[in-house]
C-alpha positions in Angstrom: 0.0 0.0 0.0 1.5 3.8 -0.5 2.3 3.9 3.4 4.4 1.2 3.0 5.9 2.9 0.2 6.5 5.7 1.6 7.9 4.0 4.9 10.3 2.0 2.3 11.5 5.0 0.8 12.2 7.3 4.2 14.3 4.3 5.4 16.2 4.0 1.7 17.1 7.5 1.9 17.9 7.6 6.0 20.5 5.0 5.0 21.7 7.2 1.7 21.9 10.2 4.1 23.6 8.2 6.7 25.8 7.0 4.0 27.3 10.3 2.5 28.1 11.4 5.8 30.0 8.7 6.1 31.8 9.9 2.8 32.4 13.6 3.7 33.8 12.3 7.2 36.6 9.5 5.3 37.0 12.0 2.6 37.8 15.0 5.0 40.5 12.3 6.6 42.2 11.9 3.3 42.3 15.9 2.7 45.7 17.7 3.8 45.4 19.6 6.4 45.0 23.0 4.3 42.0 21.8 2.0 40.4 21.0 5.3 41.0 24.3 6.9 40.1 26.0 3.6 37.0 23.9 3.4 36.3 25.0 7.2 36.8 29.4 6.5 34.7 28.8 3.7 32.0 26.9 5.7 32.1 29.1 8.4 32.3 32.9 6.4 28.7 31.2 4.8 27.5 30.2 8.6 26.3 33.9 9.4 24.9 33.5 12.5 27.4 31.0 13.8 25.5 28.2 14.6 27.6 25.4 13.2 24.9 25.1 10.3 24.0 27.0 7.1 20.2 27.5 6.6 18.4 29.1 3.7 18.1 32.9 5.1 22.3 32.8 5.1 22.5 31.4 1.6 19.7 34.3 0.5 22.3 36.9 2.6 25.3 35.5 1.0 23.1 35.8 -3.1 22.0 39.5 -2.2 25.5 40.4 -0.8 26.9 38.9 -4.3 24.5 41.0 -6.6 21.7 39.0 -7.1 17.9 40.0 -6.6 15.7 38.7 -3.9 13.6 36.7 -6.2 16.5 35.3 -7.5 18.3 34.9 -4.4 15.5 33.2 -3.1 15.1 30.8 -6.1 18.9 29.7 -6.1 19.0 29.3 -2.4 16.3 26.6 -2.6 18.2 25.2 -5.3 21.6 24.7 -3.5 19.7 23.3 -0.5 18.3 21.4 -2.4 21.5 19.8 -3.5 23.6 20.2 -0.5 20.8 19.5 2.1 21.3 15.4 2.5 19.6 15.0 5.3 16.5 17.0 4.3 16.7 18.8 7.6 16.6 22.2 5.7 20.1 23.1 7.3 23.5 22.2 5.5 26.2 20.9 7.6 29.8 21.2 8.2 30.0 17.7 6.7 27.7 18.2 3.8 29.2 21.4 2.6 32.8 19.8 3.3 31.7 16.7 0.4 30.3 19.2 -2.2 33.6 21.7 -1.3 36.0 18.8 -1.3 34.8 17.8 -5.0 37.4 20.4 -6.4 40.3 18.0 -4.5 39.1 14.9 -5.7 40.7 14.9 -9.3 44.3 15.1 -6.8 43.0 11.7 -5.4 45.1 8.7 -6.9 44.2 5.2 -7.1 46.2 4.4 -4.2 44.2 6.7 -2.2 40.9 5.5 -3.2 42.0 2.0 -2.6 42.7 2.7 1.0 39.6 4.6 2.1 38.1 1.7 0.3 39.9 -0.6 2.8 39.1 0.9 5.8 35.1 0.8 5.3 35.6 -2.8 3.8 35.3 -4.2 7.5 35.2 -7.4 6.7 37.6 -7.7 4.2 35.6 -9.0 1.5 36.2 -6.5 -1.3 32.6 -5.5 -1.2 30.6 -2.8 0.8 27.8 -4.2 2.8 25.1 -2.0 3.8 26.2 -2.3 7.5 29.5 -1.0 6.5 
């Protein structure tokens, strides 16, 4: 029936959101110490009110303060919550800003490195990613 649907779907995407911040935390690991502290100013020079969080007002300041119009502030807002916002909580954290931001380091990744943040959520050892790891 659709509540069972719907039930079905809220836990798939608890375990997707649960999943990618997972991923910013080992990517943040494998960052140099700089990209991390450059990830973190950035973060935090968006986080107006200091809260530890950026919410939708901020991002509206931070379009108006850059030259674009309320509506249009408004409407692009939305859109990079939208994005950024994994856990739908209509706030983006430290750890989901940190995996869109980090993006721009990832071409510097080599296989070697991948491999290795591969092997440490590999608990197991089996060469496959369970959905408790």
């Amino acid at each position: 029936d659709y509540a069972s649907s719907v039930l079905t779907r809220l836990r798939a995407y608890a375990q997707q959101s649960k999943m990618m911040e997972i991923l910013a935390s080992v990517v943040l690991e494998e960052l140099k110490e700089n990209e991390v502290e450059k990830i973190r100013a950035e973060f935090q020079a968006m986080d107006l009110n200091e809260d530890g969080r950026i919410g939708h007002d901020e991002l509206e300041k931070i379009l108006m303060g850059s030259g674009y119009r309320p509506t249009a502030a408004t409407r692009l807002a939305t859109e990079i919550m939208d994005v950024l916002d994994l856990d739908a909580d209509r706030f983006i954290t430290f750890n989901e800003f940190s995996l869109f931001y980090s993006s721009q380091f990832v071409p510097r990744f080599d296989v070697s490195r991948l491999e290795a943040v591969f092997r440490r959520l590999d608990r197991d050892g089996s060469g496959q990613l369970s959905a408790d790891e």
